[in-house]
C-alpha positions in Angstrom: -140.1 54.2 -72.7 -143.3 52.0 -72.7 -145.2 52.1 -75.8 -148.3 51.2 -73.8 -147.8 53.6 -70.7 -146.9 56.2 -73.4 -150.5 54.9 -75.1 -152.4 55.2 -72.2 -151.0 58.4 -71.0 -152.4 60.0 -74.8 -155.9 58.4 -73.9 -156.3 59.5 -70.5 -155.0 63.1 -72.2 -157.5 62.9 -75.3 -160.7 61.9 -73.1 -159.9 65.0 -71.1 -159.4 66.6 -73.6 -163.0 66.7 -74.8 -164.4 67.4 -71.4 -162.6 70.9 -72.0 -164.8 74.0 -71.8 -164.7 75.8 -74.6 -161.7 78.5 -73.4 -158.1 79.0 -73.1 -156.6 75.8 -70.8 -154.2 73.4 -70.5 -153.8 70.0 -69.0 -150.9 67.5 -68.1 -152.2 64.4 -68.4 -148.6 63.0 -67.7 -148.5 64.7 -64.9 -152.4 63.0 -63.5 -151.5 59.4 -64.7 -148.7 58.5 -62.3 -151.3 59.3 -59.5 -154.1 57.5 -60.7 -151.5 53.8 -61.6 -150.3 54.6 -58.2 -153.7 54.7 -56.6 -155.1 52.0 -58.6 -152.3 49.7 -57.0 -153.4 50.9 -53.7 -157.2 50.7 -53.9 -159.8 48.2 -53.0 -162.8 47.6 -55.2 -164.4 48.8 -56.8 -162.3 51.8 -56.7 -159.5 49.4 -57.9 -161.0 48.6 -60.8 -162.3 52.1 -61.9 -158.7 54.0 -61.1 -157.1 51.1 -63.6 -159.9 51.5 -66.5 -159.1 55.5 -66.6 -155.2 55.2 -66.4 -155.1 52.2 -68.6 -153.2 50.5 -66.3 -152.8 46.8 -64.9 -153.7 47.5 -61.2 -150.8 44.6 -60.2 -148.3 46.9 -62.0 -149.7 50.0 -61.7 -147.1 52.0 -59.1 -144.3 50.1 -60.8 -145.0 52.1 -63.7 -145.6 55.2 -62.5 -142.1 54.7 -61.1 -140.7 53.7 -64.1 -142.4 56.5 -66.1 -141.0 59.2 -64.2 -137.3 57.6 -64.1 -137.8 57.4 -68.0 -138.3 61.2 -68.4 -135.8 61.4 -65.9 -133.4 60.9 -68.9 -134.7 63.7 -71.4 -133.0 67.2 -71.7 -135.6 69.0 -71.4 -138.3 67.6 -69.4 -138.1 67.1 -65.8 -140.7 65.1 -63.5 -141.0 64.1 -60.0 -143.6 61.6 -57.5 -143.8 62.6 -53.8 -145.8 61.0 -51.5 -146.4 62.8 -48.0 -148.0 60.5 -44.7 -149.5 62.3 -41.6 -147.3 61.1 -38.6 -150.4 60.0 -36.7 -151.5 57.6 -39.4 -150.7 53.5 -38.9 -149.6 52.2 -41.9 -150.2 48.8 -43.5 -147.7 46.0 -44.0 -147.9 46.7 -47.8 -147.6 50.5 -47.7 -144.1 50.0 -49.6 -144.8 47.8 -52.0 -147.7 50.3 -53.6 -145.6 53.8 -52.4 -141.6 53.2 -52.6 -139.7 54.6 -49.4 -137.5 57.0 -51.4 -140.4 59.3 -52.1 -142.3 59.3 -48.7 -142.0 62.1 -46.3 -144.2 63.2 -43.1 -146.9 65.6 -42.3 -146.9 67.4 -39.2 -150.7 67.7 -39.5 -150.3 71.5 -38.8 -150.8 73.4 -41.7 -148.3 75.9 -41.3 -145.4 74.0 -40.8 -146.7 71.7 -43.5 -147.5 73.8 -46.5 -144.3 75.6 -46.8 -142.5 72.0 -46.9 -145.1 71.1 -49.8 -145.1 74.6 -52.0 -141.3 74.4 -51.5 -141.3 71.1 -53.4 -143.4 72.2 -55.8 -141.5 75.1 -56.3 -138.4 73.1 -56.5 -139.5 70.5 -59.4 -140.8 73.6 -61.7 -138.1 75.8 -61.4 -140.3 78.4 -59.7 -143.2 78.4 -62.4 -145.6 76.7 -59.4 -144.8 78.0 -56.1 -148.3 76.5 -54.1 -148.9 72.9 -53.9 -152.9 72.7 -55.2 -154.2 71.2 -52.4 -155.8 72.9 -48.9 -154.1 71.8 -45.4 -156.2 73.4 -43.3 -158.6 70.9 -43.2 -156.5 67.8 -42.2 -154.9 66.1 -44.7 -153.8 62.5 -43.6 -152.1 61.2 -47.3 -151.3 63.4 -50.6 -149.6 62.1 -53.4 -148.2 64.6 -56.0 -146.2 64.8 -58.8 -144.9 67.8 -60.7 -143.7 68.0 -64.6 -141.2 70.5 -65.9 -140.7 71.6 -69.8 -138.1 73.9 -71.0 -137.2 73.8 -75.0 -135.8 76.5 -77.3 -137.2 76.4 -80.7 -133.6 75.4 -83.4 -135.5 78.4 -85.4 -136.8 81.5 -83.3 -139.4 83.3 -84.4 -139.6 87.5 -85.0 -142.1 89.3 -82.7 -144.5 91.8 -84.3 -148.0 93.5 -83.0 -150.7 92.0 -85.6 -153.8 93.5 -86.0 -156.7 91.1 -86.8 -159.1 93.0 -88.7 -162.3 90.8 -88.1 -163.4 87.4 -86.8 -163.6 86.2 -83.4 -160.0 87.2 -82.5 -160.3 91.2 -83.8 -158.2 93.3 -82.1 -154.4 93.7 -81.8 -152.3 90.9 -80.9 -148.5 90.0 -80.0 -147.6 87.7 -82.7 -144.5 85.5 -83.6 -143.5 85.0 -87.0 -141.0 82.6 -88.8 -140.1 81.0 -92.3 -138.6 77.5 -92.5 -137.4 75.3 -95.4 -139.0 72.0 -93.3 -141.8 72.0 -95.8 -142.6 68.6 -93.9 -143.4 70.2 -91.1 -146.9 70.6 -92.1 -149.1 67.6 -92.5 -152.6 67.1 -93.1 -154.4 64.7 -91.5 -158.1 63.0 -92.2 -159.4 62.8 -88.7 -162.7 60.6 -88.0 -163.8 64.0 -85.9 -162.3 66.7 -87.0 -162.1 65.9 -90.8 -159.1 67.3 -92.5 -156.9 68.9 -89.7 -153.5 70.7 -90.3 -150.7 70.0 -87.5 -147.4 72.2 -87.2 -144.2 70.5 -85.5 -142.1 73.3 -83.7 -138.9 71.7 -83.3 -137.2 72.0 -80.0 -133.0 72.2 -79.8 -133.0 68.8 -77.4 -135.6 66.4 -77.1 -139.0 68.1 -77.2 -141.1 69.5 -79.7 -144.5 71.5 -79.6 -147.3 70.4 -82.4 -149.7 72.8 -83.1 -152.9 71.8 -84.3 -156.1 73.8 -86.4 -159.2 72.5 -87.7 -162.0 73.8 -90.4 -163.5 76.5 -89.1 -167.3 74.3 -88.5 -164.9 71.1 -86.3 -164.9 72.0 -82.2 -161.7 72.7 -81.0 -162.5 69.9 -78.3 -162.5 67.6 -81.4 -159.2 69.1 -83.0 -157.8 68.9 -80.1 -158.3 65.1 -79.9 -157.4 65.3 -83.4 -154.0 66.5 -82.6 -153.7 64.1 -80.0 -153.9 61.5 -82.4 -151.3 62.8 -85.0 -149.4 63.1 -82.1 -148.9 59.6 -81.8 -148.5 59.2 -85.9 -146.0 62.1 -87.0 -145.3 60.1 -90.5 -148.9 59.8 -91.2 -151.2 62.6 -92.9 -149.9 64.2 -95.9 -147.3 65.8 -95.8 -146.5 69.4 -96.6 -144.0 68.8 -99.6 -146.8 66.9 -101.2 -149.2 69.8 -100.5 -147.0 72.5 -102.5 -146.7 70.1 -105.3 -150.1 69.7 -105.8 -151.6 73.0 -105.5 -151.1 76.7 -107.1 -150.7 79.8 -105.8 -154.1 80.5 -103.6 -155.2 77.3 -103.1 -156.0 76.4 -99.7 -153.8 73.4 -99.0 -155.4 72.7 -95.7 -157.0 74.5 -92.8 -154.9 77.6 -92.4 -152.7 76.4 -95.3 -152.8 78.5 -98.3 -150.2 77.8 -101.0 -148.3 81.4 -101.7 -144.9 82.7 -103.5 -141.9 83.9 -101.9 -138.5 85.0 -103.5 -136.3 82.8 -101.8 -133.9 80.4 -103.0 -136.0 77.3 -102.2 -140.1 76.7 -101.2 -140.4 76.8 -97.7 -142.9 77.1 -94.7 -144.1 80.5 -92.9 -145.7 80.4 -90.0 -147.7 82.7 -88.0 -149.1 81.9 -84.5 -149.9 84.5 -81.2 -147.6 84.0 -78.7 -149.4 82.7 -75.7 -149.6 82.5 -72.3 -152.0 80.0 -70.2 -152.5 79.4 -66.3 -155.1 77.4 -64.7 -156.2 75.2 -62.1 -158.4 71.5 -62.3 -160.9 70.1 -60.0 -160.5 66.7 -61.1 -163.2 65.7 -58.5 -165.4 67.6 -60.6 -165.6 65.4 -63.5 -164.8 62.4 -61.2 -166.0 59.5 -63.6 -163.6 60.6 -66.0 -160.7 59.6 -63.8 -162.0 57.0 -62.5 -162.4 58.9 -59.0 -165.9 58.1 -58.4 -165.7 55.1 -55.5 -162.4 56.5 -54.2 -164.0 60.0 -53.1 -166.9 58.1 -51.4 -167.5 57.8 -47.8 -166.5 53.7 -47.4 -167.2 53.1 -44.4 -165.3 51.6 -41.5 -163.3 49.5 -44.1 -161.9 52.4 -46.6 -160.7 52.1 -50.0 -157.2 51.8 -49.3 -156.5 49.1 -47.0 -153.1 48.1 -48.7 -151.8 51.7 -47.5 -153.8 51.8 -44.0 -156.2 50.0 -42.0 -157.3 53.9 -41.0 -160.2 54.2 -43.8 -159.4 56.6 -46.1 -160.6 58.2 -49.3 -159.3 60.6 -52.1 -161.1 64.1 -50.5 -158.9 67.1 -52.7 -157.9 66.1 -56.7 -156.0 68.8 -58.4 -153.9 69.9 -61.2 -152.6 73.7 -61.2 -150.6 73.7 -65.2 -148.9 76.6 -66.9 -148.1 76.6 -70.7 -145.8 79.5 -72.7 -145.1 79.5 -76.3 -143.3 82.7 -76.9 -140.5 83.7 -79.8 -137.6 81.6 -78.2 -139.3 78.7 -76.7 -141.7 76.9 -75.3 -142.2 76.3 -71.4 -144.7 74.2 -69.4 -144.9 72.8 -65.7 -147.5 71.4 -64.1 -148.4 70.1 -60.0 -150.6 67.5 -59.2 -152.1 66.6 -55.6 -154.6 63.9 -54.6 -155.4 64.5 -50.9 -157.0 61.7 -48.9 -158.6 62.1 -45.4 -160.2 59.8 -42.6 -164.1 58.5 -44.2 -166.3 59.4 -41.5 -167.4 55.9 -39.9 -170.9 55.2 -40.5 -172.4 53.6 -37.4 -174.8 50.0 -38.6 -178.5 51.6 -38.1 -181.3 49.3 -36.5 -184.7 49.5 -37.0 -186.9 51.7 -34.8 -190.6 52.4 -33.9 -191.6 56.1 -34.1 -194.7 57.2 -32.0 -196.3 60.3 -32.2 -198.6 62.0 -29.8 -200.1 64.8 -32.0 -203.8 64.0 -31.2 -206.2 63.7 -27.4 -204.3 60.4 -25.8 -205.2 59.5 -22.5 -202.5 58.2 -19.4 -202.6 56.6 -15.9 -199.8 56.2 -13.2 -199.7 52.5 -11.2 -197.3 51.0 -8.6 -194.8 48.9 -10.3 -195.3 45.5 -8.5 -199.1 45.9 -7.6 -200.3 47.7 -10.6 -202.3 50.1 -8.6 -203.7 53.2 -10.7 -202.4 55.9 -9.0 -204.0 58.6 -11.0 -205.5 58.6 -14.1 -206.5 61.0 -17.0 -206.2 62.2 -20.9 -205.1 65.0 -22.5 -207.3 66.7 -25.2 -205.3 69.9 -26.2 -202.1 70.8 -24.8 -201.5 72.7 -22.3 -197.9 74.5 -22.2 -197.6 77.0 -25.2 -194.5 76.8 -27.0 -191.7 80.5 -25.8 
């Protein structure tokens, strides 16, 4: 796979990252950046320009890679992904509409909404295995282009976990929980990491049994999460750097804290290993990505253009990007860890804005006078003013 796309996949991910509310959510920004190199391959500046800065992208090259991206997953075990592009039948089409959007994942749109969303949730439903049913994007306002692509994670851990009920007895998270539980002789597993933002910050690799595995990532209590999750981000893309765990239990005794939620303890079997104790989770939301617009470089795109449009390599019809969404799902649970996420950019018709000419405005709102002549002769025909009007308004 490309080390760059795979580079500028993690950025686009860690900049949203820290636009994050502070809540449970998830995002796929693999599943966003195929849209944006496609679009940035499609778009006229300046939108051109802004959809390449936020995907990271070469706008020359930008569709090829999303093509290229998606056949590279293609060949994992457990991650499945998929593009599909969707034209209204009524919209003309430029010469160069292949070379941005390849024919093999084109398909048409009725323009009516009930034959056309079943088609699109179908697809949805298809890529995810049934995890999205509903394509995130609304029909019933005319839709003339939508680009989507859908992502698909299945792994099983090589070491389940136990399942308990936990009680927390204080803190932000008091209560009772469900909670998984495991020990693991991977001491290396663990690794602390210096982070410019999130100082020392403790990561967890959860191996999968194929090709995946989860990392899961916690801070000091003082460092936002929206900087630990960058944080992890970034150990993400350097899994031999930090320390790691086996140097940890070497150089601390019993009770020391090794790291953020790393405390070196004693157990009784044969050989030191690694316990670990996380909530199982579950986590289902939808994005507005036109809501934070800039950050995706969305900003000219979603603009009324004009008569010209933003797009003129797909469509001499102007267009711009009028839905941008991302509905994403994420389970870790005792056995496994699934994810899937759906992605739709809409674009519809700008509205043409007509060339406006100057005009003089004259208002009568004080005594004026008037006179009536013949046309040819200028005879005054009658004659008079008007001091205070005489027709009161219903």
């Amino acid at each position: 796979m490309d080390a760059d796309v795979v580079r500028a996949v993690n950025e686009l991910t860690s900049r949203w990252a820290r636009a994050l509310p502070a809540e449970n959510t998830v995002v796929a920004g693999l599943g966003l950046w195929p849209l944006l190199a496609l679009l940035a391959t499609g778009a006229d500046e300046p939108g051109r320009s802004e959809l390449a800065a936020a995907a990271g992208v070469d706008p020359s090259t930008g569709a090829t890679d999303a093509v290229r991206l998606i056949e590279a997953i293609e060949e994992s075990a457990d991650l499945h992904a998929a593009l599909g592009v969707w034209v209204d039948e009524q919209l003309k089409l430029a010469e160069t509409f292949d070379s941005v959007m390849p024919a093999p994942l084109v398909g048409m749109l009725t323009g009516n909404a009930a034959v056309d969303k079943p088609k699109l949730d179908a697809w949805a439903a298809e890529h995810t295995d049934d995890l999205i049913r509903e394509m995130p994007a609304d029909l019933d306002g005319g839709v003339d282009l939508l680009l989507a692509s859908a992502i698909l994670l299945r792994t099983r851990w090589v070491h389940p976990f136990a399942e308990q009920i936990r009680r927390v007895p204080d803190g932000p998270w008091a209560g009772s929980w469900h909670w998984l539980d495991r020990a693991d002789t991977d001491l290396d597993s663990v690794r602390r990491y210096d982070h410019p933002s999130a100082a020392w910050l403790t990561v967890v690799t959860v191996a999968g049994d194929a090709d995946v595995d989860v990392l899961l990532g916690i801070g000091q209590p003082e460092t936002p999460n929206a900087d630990v999750l960058a944080g992890l981000l970034d150990a993400a893309a350097d899994p031999t750097g930090g320390v790691p765990g086996s140097a940890l239990i070497e150089r601390g005794d019993a009770g020391w804290d090794a790291a953020p939620g790393v405390r070196i303890g004693r157990t009784t079997a044969a050989r030191p290993d690694v316990k670990l104790s996380v909530p199982s989770f579950s986590i289902d939301v939808e994005h507005d990505l036109l809501q934070s617009r800039e950050l995706f470089g969305l900003t000219a795109v979603s603009s009324n253009p004009g008569a010209r449009g933003h797009f003129s390599a797909l469509s001499p019809t102007p267009l711009r990007i009028d839905q941008a969404k991302q509905r994403v799902l994420a389970r870790f649970f005792a056995t496994g860890f699934e994810a899937a996420a759906v992605t739709a950019m809409a674009m519809t018709r700008a509205a043409m804005v007509t060339r406006q000419q100057r005009r003089l405005e004259v208002t009568f709102d004080r005594p004026f006078a008037f006179v009536a002549v013949l046309r040819d002769s200028r005879l005054p025909i009658v004659a008079g003013r008007v001091e205070m009007p005489t027709e009161p308004g219903a």
